[in-house]
MINUVEX-390174 format. One line per field, with one value per residue: x, y, z of N, C-alpha, C in turn. Coordinates in steps of 0.1 Angstrom, whole numbers, padded with zeros to 4 digits. Layout:
N
n.c1: [X;...]
n.c2: [Y;...]
n.c3: [Z;...]
ca.c1: [X;...]
ca.c2: [Y;...]
ca.c3: [Z;...]
c.c1: [X;...]
c.c2: [Y;...]
c.c3: [Z;...]
END
This chain:
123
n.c1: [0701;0714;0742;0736;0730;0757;0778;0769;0769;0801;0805;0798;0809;0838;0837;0827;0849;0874;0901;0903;0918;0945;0973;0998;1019;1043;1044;1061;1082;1091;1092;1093;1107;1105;1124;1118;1143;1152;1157;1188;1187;1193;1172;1159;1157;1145;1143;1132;1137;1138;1165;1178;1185;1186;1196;1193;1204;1206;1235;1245;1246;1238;1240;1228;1230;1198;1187;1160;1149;1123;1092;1090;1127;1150;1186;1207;1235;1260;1267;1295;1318;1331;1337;1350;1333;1307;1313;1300;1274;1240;1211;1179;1152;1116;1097;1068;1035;1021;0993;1004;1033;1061;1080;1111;1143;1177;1202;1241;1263;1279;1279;1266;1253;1223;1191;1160;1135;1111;1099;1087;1061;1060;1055]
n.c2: [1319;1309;1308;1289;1267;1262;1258;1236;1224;1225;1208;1189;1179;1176;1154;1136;1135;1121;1102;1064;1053;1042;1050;1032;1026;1025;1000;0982;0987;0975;0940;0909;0894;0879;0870;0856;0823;0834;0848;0859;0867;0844;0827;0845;0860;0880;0906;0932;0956;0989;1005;0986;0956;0922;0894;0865;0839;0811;0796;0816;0850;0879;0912;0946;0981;1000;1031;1050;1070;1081;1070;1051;1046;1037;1030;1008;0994;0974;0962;0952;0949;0920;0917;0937;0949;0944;0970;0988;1013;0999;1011;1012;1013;1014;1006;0995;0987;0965;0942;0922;0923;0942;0954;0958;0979;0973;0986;0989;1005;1032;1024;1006;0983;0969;0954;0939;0929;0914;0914;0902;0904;0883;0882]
n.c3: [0889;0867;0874;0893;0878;0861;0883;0893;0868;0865;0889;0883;0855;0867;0889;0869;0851;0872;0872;0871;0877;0900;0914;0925;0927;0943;0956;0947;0958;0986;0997;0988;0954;0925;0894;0867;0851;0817;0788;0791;0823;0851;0874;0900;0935;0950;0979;0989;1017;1031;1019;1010;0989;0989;0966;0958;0939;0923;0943;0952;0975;0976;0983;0982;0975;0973;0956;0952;0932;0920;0915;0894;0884;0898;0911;0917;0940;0945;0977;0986;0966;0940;0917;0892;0874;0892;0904;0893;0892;0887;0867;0868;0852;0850;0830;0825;0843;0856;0873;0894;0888;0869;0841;0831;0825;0827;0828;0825;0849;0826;0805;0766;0775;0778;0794;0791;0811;0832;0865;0888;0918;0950;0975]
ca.c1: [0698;0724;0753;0736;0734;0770;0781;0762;0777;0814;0809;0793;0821;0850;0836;0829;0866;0877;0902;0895;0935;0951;0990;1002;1037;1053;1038;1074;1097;1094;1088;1100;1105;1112;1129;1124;1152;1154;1166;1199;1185;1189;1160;1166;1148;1151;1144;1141;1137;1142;1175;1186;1180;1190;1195;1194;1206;1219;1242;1251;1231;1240;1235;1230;1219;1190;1181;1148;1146;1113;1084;1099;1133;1162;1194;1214;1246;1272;1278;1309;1315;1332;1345;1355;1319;1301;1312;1294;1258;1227;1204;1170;1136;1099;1087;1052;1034;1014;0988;1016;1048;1060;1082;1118;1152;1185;1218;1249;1274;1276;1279;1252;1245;1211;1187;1145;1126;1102;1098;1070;1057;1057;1049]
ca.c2: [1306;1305;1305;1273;1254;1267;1252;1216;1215;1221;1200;1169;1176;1171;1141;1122;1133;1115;1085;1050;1047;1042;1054;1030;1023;1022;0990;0977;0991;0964;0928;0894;0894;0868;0871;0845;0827;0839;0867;0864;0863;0834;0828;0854;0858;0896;0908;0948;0960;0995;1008;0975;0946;0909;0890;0854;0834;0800;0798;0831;0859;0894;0925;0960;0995;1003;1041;1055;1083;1080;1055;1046;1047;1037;1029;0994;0991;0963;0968;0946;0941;0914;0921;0955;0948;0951;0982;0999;1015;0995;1023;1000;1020;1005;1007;0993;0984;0952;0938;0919;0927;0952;0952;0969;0979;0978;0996;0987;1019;1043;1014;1005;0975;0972;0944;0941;0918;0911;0910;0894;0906;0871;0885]
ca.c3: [0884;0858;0881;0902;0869;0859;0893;0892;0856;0870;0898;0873;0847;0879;0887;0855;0848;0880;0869;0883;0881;0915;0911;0937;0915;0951;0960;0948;0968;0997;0995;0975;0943;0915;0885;0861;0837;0805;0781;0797;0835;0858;0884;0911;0945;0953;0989;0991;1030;1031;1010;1009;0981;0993;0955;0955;0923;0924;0952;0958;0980;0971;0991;0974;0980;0965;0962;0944;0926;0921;0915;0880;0886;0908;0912;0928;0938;0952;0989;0989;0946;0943;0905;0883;0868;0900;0914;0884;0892;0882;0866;0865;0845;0852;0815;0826;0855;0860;0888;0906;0885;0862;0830;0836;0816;0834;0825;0841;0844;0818;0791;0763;0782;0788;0791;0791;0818;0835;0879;0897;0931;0955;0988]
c.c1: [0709;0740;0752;0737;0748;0778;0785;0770;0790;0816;0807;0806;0837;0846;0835;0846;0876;0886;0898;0906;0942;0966;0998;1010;1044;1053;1053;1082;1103;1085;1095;1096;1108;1114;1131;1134;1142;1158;1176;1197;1186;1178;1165;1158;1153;1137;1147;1127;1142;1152;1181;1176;1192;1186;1197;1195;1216;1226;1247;1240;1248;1234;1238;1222;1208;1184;1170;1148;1132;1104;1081;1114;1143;1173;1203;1229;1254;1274;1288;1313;1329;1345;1345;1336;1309;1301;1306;1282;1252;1219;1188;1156;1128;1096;1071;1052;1022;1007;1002;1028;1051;1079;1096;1135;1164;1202;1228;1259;1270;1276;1267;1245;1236;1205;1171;1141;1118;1101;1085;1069;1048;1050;1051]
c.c2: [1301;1303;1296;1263;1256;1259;1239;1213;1214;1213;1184;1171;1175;1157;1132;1124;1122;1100;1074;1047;1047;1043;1048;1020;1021;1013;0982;0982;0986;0953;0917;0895;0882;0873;0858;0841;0829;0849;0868;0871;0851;0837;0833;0856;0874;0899;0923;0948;0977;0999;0997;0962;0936;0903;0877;0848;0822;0798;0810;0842;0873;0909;0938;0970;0993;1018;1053;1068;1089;1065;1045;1041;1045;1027;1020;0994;0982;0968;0965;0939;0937;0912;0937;0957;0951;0961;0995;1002;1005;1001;1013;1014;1010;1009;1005;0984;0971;0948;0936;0919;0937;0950;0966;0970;0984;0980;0994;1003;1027;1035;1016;0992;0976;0958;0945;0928;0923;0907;0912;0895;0888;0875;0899]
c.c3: [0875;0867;0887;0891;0864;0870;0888;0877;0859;0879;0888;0862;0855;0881;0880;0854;0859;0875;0883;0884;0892;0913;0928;0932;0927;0958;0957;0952;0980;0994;0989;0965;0937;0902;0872;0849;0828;0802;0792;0813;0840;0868;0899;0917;0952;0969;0992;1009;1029;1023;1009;1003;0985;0977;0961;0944;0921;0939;0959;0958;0982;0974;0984;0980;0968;0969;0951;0945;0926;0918;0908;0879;0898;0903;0923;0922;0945;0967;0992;0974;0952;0929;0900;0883;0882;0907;0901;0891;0885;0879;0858;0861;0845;0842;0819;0839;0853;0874;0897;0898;0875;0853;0832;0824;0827;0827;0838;0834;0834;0805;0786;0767;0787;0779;0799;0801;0829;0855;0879;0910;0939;0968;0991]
END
């Protein structure tokens, strides 16, 4: 008898533990994005397809690798840079995650350039 209620209490203490969190962080890694201005962004229309992000920004469309480390983390680079400055890495960190966008910090090269914003899941 003691070992059936010993059970039923480990089975009821697994389930109540159960989160109601869904870890589905890779929900960005294909789709349209937007970028809006500010904090030193202009309004950018991002296009990831597989290893490959399509930038839009003003007049000029901008092709990059893009290659994930993980479901926080990855890394964009120039496929045809254009200046010194874009043949650096892009080393982009997802700080926080949001319904449809999520809150990110990007480092260019090995510099202390880095800068905080904000993408929004369009489609």
């Amino acid at each position: 008898m003691k070992k059936i209620l010993f059970i039923l209490a480990g089975i009821l203490l697994l389930t109540a533990c159960k989160s109601e969190f869904e870890d589905n962080s890779d929900r960005f890694k294909v789709g349209v994005f937007k970028i809006p201005a500010g904090k030193g962004f202009v309004e950018e229309t991002i296009i990831r397809q597989d290893s490959i992000q399509i930038s839009k920004h003003g007049n000029h469309v901008d092709t990059l690798s893009i290659k994930w480390k993980n479901n926080f983390f990855y890394t964009l680079k120039y496929i045809n840079p254009k200046t010194e400055l874009q043949k650096d890495p892009m080393f982009i960190q997802i700080n926080k995650i949001h319904k449809e966008s999520y809150d990110f910090t990007v480092k260019i090269g090995f510099s202390k350039f880095s800068k905080k914003a904000t993408i929004f899941k369009v489609e």
